[in-house]
C-alpha positions as CSV (number, residue, x, y, z in Angstrom):
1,X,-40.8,-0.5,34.5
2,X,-42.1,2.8,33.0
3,X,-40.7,1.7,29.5
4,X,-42.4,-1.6,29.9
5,X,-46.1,0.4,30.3
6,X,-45.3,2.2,27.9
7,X,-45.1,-0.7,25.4
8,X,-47.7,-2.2,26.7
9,X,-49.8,1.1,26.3
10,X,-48.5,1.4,22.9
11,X,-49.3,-2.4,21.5
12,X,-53.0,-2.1,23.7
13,X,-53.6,1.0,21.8
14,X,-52.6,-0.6,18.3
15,X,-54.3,-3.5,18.8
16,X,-57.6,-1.2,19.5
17,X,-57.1,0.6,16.6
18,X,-56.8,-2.3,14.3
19,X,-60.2,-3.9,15.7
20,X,-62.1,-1.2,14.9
21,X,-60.9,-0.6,11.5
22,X,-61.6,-4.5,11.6
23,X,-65.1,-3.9,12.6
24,X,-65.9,-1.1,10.2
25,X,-64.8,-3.6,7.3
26,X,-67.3,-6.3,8.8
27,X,-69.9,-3.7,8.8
28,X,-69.2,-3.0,5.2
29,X,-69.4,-7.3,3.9
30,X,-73.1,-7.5,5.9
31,X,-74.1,-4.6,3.8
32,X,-73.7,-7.3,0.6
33,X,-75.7,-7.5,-1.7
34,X,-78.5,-10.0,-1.2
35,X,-81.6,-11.3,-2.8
36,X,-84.0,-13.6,-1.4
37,X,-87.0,-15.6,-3.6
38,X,-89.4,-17.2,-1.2
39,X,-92.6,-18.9,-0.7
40,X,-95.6,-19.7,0.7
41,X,-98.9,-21.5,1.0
42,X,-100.7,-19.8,3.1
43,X,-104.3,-21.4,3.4
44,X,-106.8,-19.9,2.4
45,X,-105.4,-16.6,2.0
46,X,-103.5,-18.2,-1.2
47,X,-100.2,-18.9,-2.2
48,X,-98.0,-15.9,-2.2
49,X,-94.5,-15.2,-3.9
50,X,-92.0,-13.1,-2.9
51,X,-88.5,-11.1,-4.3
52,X,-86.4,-9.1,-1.9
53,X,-83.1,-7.4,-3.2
54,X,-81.5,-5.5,-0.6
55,X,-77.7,-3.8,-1.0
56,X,-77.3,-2.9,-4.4
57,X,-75.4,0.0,-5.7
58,X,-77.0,3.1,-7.8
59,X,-73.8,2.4,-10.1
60,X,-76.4,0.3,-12.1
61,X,-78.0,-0.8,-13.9
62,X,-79.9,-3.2,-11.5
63,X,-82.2,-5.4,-13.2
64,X,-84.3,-8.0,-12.6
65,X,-86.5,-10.2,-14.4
66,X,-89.4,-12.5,-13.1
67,X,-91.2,-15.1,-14.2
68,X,-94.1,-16.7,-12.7
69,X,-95.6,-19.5,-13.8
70,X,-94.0,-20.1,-17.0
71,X,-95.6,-16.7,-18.1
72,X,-93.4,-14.1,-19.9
73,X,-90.6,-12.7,-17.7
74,X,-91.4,-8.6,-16.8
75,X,-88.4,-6.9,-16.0
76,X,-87.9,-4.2,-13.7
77,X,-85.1,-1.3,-13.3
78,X,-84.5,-1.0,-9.9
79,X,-81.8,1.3,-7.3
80,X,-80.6,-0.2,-3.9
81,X,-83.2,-1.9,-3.0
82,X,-87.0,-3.8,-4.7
83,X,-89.1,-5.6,-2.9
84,X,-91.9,-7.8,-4.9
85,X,-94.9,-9.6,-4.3
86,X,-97.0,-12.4,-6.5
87,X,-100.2,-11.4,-4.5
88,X,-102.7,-14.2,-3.3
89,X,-103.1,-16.8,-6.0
90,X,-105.1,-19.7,-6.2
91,X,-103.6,-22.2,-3.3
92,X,-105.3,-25.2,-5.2
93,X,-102.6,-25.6,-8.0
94,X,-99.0,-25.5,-7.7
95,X,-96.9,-22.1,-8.7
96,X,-93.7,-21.4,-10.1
97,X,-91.3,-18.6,-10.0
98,X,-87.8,-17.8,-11.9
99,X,-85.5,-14.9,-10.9
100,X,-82.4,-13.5,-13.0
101,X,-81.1,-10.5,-11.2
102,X,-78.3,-8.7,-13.1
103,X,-76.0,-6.0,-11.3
104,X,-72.6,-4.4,-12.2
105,X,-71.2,-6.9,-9.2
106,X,-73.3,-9.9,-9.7
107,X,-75.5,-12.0,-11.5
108,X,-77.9,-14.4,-9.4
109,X,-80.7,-16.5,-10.5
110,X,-82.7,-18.7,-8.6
111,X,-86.1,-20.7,-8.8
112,X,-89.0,-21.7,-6.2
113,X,-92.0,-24.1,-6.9
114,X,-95.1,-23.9,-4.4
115,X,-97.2,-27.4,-4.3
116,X,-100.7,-26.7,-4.6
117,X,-102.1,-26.8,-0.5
118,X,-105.2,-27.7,-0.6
């Protein structure tokens, strides 16, 4: 009976040990890199723009470039993280934003357009 336990001890402690190593692996993928281009039109407050890149690696360079409405794209250097805001614009007209976001791990690129709400 004593050998039995012992087993059982010894596969209860292995299986332990594998799902935390299991865990601290899952930990690692939700710290992925992520960007997020977003919208809104919010009244008369105006319509506002946003870029958040969160998860990237100082093993650059990081780079992204933004265009809003059709203008010419400004680039920015950036470390693990950049956050950006259009500001209020005018909510009357309709606004447009283009993302390319260039990493050593990734390339993503994405687009948002904003009807005018008003």
């Amino acid at each position: 009976m004593r050998t039995h336990n012992r087993a059982a001890s010894a596969l209860l402690a292995a299986t332990a040990a594998f799902a935390a190593i299991a865990v601290a692996f899952a930990g690692n993928a939700s710290a992925a890199q992520t960007a997020d281009l977003a919208g809104s039109c919010t009244g008369r407050n105006g319509t506002v723009i946003t870029l958040d890149l969160e998860g990237y690696t100082f093993a650059g360079p990081n780079t992204a470039s933004i265009t809003l409405d059709g203008s010419r794209p400004s680039r920015v250097s950036f470390g693990t993280a950049y956050n950006w805001s259009s500001g209020a614009l005018d909510n009357t007209v309709a606004h447009s934003a283009r993302v390319v976001v260039r990493s050593p791990n990734r390339t993503f690129t994405d687009s948002i357009s904003i009807p005018a709400c008003r």
